[in-house]
C-alpha positions as CSV (number, residue, x, y, z in Angstrom):
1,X,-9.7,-37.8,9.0
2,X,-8.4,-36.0,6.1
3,X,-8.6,-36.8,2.4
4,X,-5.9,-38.0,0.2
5,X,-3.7,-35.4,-1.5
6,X,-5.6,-36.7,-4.8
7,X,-8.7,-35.5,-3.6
8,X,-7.4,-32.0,-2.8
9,X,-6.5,-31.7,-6.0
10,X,-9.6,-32.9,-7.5
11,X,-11.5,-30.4,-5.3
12,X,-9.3,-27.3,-6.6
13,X,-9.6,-28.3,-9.9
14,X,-13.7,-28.3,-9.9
15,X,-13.6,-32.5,-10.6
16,X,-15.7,-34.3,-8.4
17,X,-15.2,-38.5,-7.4
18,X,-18.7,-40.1,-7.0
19,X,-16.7,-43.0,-6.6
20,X,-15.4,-41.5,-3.1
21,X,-17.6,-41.4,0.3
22,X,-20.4,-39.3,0.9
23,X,-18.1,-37.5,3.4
24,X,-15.4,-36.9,1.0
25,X,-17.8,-35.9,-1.4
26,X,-19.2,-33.8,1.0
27,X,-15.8,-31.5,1.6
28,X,-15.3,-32.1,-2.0
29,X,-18.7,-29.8,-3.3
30,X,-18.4,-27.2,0.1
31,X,-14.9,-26.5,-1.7
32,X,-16.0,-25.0,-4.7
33,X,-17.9,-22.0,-3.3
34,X,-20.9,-21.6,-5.1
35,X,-22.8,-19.0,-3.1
36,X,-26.0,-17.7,-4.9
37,X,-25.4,-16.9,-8.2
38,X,-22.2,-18.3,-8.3
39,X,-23.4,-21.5,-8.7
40,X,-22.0,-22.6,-12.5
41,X,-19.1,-24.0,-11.3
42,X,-20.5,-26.5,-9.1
43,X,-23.3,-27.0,-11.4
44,X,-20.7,-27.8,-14.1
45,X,-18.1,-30.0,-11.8
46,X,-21.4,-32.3,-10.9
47,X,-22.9,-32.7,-14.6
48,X,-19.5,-33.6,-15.5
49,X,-19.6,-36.2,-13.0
50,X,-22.9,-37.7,-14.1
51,X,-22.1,-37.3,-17.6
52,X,-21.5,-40.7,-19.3
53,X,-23.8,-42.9,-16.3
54,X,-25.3,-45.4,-18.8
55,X,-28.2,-45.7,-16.7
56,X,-29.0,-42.2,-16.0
57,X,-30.6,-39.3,-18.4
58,X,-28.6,-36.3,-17.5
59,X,-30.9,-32.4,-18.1
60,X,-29.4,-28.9,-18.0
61,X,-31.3,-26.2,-17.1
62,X,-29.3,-22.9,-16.1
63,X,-27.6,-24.1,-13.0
64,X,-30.0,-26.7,-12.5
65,X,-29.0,-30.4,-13.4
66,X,-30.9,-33.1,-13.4
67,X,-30.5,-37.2,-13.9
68,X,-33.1,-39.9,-14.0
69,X,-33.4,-43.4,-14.3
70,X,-36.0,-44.6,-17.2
71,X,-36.2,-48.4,-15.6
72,X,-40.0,-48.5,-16.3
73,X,-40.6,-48.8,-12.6
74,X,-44.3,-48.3,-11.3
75,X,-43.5,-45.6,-9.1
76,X,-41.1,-42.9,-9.4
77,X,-39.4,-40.8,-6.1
78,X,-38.3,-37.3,-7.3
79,X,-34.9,-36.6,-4.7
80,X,-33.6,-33.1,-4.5
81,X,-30.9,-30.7,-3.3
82,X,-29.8,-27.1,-3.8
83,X,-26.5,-26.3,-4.9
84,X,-26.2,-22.5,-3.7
85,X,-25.1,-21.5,-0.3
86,X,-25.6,-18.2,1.9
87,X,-22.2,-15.8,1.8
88,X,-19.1,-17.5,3.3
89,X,-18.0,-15.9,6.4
90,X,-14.3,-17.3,7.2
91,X,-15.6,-21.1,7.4
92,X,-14.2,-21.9,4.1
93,X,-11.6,-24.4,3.4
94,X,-14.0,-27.0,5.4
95,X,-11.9,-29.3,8.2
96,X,-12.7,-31.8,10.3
97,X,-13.2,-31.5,13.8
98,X,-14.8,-33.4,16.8
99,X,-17.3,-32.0,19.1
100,X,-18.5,-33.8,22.1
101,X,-16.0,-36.6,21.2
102,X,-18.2,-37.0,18.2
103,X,-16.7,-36.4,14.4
104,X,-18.1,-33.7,12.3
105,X,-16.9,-31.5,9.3
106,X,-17.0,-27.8,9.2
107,X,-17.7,-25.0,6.6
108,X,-20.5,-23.0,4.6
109,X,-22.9,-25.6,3.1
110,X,-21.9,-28.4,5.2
111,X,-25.5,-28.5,6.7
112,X,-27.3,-26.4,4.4
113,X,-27.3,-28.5,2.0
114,X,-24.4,-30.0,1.0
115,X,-24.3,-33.0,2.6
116,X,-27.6,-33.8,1.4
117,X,-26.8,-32.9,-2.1
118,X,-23.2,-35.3,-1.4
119,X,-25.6,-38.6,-0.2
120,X,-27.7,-38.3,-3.4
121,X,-25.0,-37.6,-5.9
122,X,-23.2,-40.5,-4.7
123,X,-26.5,-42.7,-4.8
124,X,-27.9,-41.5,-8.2
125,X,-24.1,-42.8,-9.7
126,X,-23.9,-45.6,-8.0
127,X,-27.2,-47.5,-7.8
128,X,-28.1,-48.5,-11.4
129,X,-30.9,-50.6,-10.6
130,X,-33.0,-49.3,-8.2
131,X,-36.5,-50.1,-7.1
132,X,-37.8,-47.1,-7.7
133,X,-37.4,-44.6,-10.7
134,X,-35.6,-41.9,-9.4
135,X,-35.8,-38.1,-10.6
136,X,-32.5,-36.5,-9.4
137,X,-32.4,-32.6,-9.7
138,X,-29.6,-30.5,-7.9
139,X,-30.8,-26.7,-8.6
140,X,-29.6,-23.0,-7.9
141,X,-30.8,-19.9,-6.1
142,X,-32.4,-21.2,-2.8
143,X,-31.2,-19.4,-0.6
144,X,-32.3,-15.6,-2.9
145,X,-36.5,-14.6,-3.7
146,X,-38.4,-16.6,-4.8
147,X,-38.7,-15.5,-8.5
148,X,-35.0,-16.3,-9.0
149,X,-35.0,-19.8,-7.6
150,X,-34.1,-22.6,-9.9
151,X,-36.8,-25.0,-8.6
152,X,-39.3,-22.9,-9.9
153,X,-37.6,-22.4,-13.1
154,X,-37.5,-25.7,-14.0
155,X,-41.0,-26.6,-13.2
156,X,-42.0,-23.9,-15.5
157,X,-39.6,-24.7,-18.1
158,X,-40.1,-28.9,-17.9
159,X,-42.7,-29.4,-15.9
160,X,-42.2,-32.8,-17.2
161,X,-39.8,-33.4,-14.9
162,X,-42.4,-33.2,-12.2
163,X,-43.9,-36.5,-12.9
164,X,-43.8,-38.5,-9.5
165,X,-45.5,-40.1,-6.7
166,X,-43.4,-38.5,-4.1
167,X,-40.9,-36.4,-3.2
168,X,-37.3,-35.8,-0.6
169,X,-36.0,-32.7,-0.4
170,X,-32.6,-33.3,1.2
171,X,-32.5,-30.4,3.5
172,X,-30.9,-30.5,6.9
173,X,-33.2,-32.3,9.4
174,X,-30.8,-34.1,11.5
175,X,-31.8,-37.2,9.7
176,X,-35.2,-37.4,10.4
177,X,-38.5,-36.8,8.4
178,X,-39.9,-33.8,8.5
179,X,-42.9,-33.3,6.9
180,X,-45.0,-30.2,5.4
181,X,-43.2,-26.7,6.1
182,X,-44.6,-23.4,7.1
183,X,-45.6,-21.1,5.0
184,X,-43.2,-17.6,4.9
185,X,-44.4,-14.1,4.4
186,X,-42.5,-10.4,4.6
187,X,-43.7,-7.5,4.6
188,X,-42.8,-3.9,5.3
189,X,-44.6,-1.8,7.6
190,X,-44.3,2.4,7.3
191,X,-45.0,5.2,9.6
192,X,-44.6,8.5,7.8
193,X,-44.1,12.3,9.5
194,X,-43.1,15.6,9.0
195,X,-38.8,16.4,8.6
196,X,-38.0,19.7,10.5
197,X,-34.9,20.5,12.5
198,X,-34.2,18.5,15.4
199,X,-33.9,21.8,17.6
200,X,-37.4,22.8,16.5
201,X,-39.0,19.0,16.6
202,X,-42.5,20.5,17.9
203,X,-42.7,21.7,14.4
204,X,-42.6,18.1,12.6
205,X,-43.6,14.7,13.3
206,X,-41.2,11.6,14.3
207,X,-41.7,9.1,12.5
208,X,-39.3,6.7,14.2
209,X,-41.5,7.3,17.4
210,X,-44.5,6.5,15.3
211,X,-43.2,2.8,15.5
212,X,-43.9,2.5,19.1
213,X,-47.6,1.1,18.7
214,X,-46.2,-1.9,15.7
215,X,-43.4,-2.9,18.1
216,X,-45.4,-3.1,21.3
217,X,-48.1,-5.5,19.2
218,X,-45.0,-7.3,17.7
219,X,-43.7,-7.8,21.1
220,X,-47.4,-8.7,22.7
221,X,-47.8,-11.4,19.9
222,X,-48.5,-14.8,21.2
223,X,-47.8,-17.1,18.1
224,X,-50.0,-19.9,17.7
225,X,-49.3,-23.9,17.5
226,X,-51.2,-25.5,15.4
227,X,-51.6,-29.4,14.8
228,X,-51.9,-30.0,11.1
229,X,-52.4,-34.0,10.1
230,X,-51.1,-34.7,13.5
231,X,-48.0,-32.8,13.5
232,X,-47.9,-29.7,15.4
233,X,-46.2,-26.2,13.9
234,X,-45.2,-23.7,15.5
235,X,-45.4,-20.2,14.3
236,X,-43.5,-16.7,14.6
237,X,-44.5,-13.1,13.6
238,X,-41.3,-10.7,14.2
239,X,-39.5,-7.3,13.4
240,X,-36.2,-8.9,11.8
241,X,-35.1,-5.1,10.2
242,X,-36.0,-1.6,11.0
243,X,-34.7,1.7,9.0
244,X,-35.6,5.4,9.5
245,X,-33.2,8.8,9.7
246,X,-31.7,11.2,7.8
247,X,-29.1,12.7,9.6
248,X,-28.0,14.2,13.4
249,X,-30.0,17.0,13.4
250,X,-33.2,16.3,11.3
251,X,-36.7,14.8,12.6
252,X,-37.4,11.6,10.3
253,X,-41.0,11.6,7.9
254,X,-40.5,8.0,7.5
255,X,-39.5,5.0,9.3
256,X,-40.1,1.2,8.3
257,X,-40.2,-2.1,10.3
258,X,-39.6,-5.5,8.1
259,X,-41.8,-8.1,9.6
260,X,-41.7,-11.8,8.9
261,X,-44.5,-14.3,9.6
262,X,-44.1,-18.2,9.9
263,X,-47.6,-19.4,9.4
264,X,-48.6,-23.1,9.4
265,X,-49.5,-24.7,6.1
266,X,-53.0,-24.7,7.5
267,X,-53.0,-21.0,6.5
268,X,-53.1,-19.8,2.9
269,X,-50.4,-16.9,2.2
270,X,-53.4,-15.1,1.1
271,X,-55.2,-15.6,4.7
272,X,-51.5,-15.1,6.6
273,X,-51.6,-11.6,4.8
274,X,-55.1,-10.6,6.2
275,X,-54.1,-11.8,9.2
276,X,-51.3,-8.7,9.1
277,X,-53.5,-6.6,7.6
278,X,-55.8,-6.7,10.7
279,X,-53.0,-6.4,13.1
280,X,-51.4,-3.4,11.6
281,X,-54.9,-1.9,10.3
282,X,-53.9,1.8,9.4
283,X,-50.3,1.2,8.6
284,X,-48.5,1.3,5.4
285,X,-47.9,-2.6,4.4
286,X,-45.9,-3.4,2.0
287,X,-45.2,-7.4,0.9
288,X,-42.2,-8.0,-0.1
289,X,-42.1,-11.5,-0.4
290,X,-44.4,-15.0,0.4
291,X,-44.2,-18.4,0.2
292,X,-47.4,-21.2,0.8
293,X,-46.9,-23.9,3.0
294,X,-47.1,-27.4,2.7
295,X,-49.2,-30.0,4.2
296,X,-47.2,-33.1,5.1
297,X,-48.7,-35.4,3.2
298,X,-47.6,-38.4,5.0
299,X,-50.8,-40.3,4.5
300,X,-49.3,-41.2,0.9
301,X,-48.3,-44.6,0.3
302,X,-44.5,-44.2,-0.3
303,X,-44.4,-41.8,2.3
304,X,-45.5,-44.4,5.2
305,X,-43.4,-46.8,3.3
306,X,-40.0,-44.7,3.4
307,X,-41.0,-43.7,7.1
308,X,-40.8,-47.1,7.6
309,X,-37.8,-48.1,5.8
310,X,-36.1,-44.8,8.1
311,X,-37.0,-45.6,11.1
312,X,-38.2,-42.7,11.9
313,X,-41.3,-40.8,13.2
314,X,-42.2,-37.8,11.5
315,X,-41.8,-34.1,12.4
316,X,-42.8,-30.7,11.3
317,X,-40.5,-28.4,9.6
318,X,-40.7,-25.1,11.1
319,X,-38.8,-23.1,8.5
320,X,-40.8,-22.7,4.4
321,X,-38.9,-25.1,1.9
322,X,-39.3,-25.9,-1.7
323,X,-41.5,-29.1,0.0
324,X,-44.0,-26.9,-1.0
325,X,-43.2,-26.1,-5.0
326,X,-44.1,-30.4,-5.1
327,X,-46.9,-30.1,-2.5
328,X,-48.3,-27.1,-5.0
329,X,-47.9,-29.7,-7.5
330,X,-50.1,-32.6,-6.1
331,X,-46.8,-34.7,-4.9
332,X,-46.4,-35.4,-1.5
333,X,-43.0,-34.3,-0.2
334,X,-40.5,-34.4,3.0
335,X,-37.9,-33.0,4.2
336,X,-35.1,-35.3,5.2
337,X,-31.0,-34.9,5.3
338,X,-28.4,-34.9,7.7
339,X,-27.1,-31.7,9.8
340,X,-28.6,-29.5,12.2
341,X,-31.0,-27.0,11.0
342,X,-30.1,-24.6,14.0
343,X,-26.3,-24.6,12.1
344,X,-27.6,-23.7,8.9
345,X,-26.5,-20.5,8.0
346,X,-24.3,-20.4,11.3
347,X,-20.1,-19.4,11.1
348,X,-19.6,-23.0,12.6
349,X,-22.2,-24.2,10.4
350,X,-20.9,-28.0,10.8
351,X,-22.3,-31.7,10.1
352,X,-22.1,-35.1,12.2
353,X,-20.0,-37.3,10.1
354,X,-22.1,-40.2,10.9
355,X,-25.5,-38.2,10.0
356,X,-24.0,-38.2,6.5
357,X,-23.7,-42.1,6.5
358,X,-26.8,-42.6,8.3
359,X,-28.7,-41.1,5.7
360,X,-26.6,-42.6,2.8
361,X,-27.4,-46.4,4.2
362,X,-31.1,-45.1,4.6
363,X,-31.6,-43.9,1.4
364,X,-30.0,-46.6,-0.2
365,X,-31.6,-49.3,1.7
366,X,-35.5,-48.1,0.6
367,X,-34.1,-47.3,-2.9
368,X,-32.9,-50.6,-3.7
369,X,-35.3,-52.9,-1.6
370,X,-37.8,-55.0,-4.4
371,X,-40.0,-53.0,-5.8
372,X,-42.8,-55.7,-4.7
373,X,-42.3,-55.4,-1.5
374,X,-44.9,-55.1,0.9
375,X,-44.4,-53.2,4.7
């Protein structure tokens, strides 16, 4: 499976085809790199592509584009996708290979999230009269802090945008629903000691060894599950970084652990942070970063309706995702896109082909089914 010569060319040149497959559309937006904050010439190639839709409003906000229908529909679905990427290690050109006898195309953003963002940019083109009014947006700076992500901008820049009675976020989830998220929180924890020559080290305090005690509790931790409107999530506390030294021959005054907690959305971020607070009481603690979770929110009409339509029984999604910027903003929101969330972010980050089509005919099939229907 390999695309025409014509659609190599399109890819180097930045062009995109929304008249092509979602697979081909697919290899066509993983081409033009667009790792965080590199992101303007994707953003460009797809409001290029959009441009001139009769039936679509097209919005630029930084990186962030967004289209919308203005049908005068009773209900309106917001559908979103992040353009940006974590750093490309070697898996860029993308190629197709088959795994298990089963088809699937390889390369950075191929699960997280271009295949998603592929399935809706070839939907918002080519369905002009939907059942629904649809909010499109495609924004930057995911995968970075929080402050920087384009999301968040636009919500505070047109939070008019927002208007809607639910919400997809196209992130990988093997084409399932996943509902809710966990929240995310970081922080750094210090021990501080005395520097003195390592040949004299009864005359200063190690700092390094003052870690001991935080990595012992870290590695005693039994993370909870908890069962939040009937789906269960799982989470984690854990040293992902630890940094201390000066040199060879020199007793360290400071080391520092970086510890990340998953809490369920039944937790506030202010209540995950006394929870760390307690379990490192005496420590430094510094937070570098957190995120609230979100409820699922699948008691919501349209959400039972597109469970429904997808065939699916819902999940919880393990990992924090911009589910919760809507959830924060009274919409219900899922998580649903093809790919493998253990591949995201991997070197052989790859997606099924036919999760890519799957979700296409899915989408497609509650988009355009009469807005007067009744499940």
């Amino acid at each position: 499976m390999n695309p025409a010569p014509d659609a190599a060319g399109a890819r180097r040149a930045g062009r995109l085809d929304l008249a092509a497959s979602s697979v081909s559309i697919t290899q066509a937006i993983c081409d033009i790199e667009s790792v965080s904050g590199d992101e303007t010439p994707l953003a460009d190639a797809v409001e290029q592509a959009l441009t001139g839709l009769a039936h679509l409003e097209v919005i630029r906000d930084g990186d962030t584009v967004v289209a919308r229908t203005r049908l005068g529909r009773d209900r309106r679905v917001i559908i979103a996708g992040h353009l940006d990427t974590v750093p490309v290690n070697d898996n860029l050109p993308t190629r197709f290979e088959t795994v298990d006898d089963v088809p699937h195309l390889w390369g950075r953003g191929t699960v997280d999230m271009k295949a998603g963002v592929a399935v809706q940019l070839k939907l918002a083109a080519e369905l002009t009269d939907p059942g629904l009014d649809v909010t499109w947006m495609w924004y930057d700076h995911e995968e970075v802090s929080d402050e920087l992500n384009g999301l968040g901008r636009l919500a505070r820049n047109r939070p008019d945008l927002f208007a809607g009675d639910f919400a997809i976020l196209g992130e990988p989830s093997n084409g399932q629903v996943e509902g809710g998220c966990n929240g995310n929180l970081r922080v750094e924890v210090r021990t501080h000691g005395l520097r003195a020559h390592s040949a004299r080290s009864w005359v200063g305090e190690n700092a390094i060894h003052k870690v001991a005690p935080i990595l012992a509790i870290l590695a005693d931790y039994e993370p909870r599950a908890v069962e939040v409107e009937g789906l269960v999530y799982r989470e984690g506390l854990n040293a992902v970084g630890i940094s201390g030294g000066i040199a060879g021959n020199v007793i360290p005054d400071e080391c520092m652990v970086h510890i990340n907690y998953r809490f369920a959305p039944s937790r506030s971020s202010a209540e995950a942070l006394e929870h760390v607070r307690e379990l490192f009481a005496g420590y430094e603690i510094t937070v570098v970063d957190r995120a609230e979770g979100a409820r699922p929110g699948l008691d919501a009409p349209l959400a039972q309706e597109f469970l429904a339509f997808v065939g699916a029984e819902a999940r919880p999604k393990y990992g924090w995702t911009d589910v919760a910027r809507f959830s924060a903003l009274g919409i219900p929101a899922v998580n649903y896109g093809p790919g493998d969330p253990l591949k995201a972010h991997a070197d052989d980050e790859r997606v099924a082909v036919h999760q890519i089509t799957d979700c296409e005919d899915a989408l497609r099939s509650w988009l355009t089914a009469d807005p007067s229907r009744k499940l």
